[in-house]
C-alpha positions as CSV (number, residue, x, y, z in Angstrom):
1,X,-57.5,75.4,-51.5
2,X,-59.6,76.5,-54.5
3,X,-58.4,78.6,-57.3
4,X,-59.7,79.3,-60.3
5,X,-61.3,82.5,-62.2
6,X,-64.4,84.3,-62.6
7,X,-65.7,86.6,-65.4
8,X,-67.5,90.1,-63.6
9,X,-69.9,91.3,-66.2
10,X,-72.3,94.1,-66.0
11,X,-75.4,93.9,-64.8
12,X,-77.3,95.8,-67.5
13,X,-75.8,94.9,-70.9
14,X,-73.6,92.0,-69.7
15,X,-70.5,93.5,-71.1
16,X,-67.6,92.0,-69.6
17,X,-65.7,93.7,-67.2
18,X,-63.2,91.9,-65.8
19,X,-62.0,88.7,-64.8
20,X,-61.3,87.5,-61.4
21,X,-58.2,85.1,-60.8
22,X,-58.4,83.9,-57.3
23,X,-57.4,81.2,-54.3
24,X,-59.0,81.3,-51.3
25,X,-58.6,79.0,-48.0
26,X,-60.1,78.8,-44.6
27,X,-57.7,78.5,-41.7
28,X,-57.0,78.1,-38.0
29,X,-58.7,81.8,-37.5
30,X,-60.9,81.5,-40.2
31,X,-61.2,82.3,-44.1
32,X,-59.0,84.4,-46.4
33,X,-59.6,85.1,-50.2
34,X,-56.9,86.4,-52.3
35,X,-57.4,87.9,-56.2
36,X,-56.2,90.1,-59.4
37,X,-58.2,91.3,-61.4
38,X,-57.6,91.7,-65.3
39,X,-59.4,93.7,-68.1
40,X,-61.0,92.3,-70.9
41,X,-57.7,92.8,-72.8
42,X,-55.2,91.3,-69.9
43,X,-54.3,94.5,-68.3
44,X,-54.0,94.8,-64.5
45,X,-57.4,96.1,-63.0
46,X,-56.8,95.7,-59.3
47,X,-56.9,93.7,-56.9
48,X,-58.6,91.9,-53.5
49,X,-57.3,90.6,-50.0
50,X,-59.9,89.0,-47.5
51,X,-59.5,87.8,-44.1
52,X,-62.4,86.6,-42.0
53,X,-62.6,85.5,-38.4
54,X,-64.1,82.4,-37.3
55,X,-67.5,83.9,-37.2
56,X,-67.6,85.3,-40.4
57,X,-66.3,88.9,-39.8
58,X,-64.1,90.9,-41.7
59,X,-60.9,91.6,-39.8
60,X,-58.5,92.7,-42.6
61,X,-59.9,94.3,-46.1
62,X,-57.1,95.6,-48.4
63,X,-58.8,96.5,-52.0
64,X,-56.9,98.0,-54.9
65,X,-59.0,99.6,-58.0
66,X,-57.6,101.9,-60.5
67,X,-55.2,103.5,-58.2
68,X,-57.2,104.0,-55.4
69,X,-56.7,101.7,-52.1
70,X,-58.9,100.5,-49.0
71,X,-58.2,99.0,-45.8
72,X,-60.2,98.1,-43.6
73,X,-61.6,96.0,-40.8
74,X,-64.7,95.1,-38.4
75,X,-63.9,98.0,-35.7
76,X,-66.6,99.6,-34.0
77,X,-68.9,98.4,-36.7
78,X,-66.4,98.7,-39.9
79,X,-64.2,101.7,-40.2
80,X,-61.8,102.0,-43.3
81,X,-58.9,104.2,-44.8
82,X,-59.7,105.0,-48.4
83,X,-56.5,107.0,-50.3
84,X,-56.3,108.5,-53.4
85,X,-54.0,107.5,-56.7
86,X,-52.1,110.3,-55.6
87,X,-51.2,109.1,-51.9
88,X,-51.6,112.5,-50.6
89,X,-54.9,112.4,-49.4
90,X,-56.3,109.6,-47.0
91,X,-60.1,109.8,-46.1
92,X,-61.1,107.5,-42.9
93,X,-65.0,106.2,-42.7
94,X,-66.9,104.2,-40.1
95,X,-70.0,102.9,-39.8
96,X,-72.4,100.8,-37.7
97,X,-72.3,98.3,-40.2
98,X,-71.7,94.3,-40.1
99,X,-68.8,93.5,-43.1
100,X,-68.2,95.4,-46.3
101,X,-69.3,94.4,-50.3
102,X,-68.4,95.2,-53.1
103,X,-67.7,93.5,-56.9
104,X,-65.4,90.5,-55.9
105,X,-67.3,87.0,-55.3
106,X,-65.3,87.1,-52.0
107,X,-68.2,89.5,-50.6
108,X,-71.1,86.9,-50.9
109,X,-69.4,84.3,-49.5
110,X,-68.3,87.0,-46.8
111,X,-72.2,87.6,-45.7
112,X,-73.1,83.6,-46.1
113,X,-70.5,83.0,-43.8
114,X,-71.5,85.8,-41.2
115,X,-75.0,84.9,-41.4
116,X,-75.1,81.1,-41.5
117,X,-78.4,80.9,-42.4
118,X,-80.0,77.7,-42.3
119,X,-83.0,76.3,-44.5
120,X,-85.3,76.8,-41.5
121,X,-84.4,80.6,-40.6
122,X,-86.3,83.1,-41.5
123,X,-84.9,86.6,-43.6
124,X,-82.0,88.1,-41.9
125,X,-81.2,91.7,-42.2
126,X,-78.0,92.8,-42.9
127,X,-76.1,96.1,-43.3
128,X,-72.8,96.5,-45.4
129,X,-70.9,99.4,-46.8
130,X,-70.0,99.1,-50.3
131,X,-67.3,99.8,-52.4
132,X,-68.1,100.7,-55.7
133,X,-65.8,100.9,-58.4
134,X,-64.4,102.4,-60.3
135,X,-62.9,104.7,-57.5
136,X,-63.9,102.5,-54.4
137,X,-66.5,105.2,-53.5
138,X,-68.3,103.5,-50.1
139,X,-71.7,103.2,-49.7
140,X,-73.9,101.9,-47.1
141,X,-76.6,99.8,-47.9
142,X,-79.2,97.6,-46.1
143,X,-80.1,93.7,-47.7
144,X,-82.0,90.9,-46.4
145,X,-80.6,87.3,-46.9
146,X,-82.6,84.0,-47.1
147,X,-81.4,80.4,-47.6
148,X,-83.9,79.0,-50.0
149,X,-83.0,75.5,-50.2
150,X,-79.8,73.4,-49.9
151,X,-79.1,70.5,-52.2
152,X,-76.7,67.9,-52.7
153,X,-75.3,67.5,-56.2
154,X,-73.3,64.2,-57.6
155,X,-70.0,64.7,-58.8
156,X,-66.8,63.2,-59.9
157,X,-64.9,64.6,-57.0
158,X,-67.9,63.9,-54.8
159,X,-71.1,65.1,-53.4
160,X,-71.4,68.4,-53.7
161,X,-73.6,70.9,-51.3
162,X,-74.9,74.0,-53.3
163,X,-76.8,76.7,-51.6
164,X,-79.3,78.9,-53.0
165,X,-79.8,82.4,-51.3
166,X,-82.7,84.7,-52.0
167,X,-80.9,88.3,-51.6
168,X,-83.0,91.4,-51.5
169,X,-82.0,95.2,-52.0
170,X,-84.4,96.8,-49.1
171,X,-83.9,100.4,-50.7
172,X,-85.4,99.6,-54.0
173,X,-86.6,95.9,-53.3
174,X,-84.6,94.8,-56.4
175,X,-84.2,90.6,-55.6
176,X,-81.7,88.4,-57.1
177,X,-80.2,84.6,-56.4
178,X,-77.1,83.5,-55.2
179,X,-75.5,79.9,-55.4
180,X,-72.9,79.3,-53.4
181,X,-71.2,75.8,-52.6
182,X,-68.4,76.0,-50.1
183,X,-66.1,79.0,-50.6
184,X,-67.3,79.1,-54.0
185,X,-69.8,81.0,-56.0
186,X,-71.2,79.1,-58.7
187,X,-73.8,81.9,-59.7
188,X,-75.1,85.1,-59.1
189,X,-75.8,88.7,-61.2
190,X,-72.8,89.6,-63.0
191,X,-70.8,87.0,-61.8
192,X,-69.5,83.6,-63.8
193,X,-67.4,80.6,-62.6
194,X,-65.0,80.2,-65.7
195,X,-62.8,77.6,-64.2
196,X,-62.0,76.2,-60.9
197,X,-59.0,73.5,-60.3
198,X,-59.8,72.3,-56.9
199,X,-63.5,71.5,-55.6
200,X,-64.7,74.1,-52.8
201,X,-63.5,74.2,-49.1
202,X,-66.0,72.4,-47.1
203,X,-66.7,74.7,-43.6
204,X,-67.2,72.7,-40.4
């Protein structure tokens, strides 16, 4: 079961923004990631809860961000119940859609794992709705995903397979990489591994 943390920084000025404390594990049904999230000064920013299916799809989404709440879950495409700080007001969306993103590592791993792409497959499409923070506003947006190469790496806990995904925005076509080994992201725009106690899960 990994744990560790990651630092969220932005994406402009590389501020930091948050850090990440997370465990995450697959299972008999699948994968499920867990996190809080901090501020820079150690207060409580939120939080994540992530359960996949065996073929990568997102059947329970519970995200917490100042106040505001999502669930949500692969139903009819993806359909979610966003509610406001105050409780009083719930809001329901759907969408023809195949998973949800957003901030949290958890989403990358989320779409590698719904894609499997392999070395050897061409740019996959995919469409996600986003939750942007700070008020988990959703968003739908379009990407493509391509595995660019797979390595093995040499370690002291063993070999170690790291991914590299080519991941491009098809509204602007901004491009960016991933690196992902396992259930772990070791790199990506905004996103830094700090720490991590326990090597990645290794998916069958």
């Amino acid at each position: 079961m990994p744990r560790g943390r990651y630092s969220l920084h932005d994406l402009h000025d590389h501020t930091l923004l948050a850090e990440e404390h997370f465990h995450c594990a697959p299972g008999p049904s699948g994968w499920r990631y867990v996190s809080q999230l901090t501020t820079p000064s150690g207060d409580h920013a939120g939080s994540v809860d992530l359960a996949l299916d065996e073929l990568g799809r997102p059947i329970r989404l519970e995200l917490h961000a100042a106040s505001w709440q999502v669930r949500g879950a692969a139903l009819d495409g993806v359909t979610w119940v966003r509610t406001d700080p105050t409780g009083t007001q719930a809001t329901e969306g759907n969408v023809p859609a195949h998973a949800f993103t957003g901030t949290s590592p958890a989403f990358l791993i989320a779409t590698a794992r719904l894609l499997r792409l392999t070395p050897d497959t061409s740019a996959t499409r995919v469409r996600l709705v986003a939750f942007t923070d700070p008020v988990l506003a959703p968003r739908t947006l379009d990407q493509s995903w391509a595995l660019i190469s797979r390595e093995t790496h040499a370690t002291d806990n063993g070999p170690l397979a790291v991914d590299e995904y080519q991941v491009t925005a098809l509204d602007t076509g901004e491009q960016h990489t991933v690196h992902i080994s396992g259930d772990v992201v070791l790199a990506a725009p905004g996103i830094e591994l700090e720490h991590l106690e326990s090597p990645p899960s290794v998916f069958a």
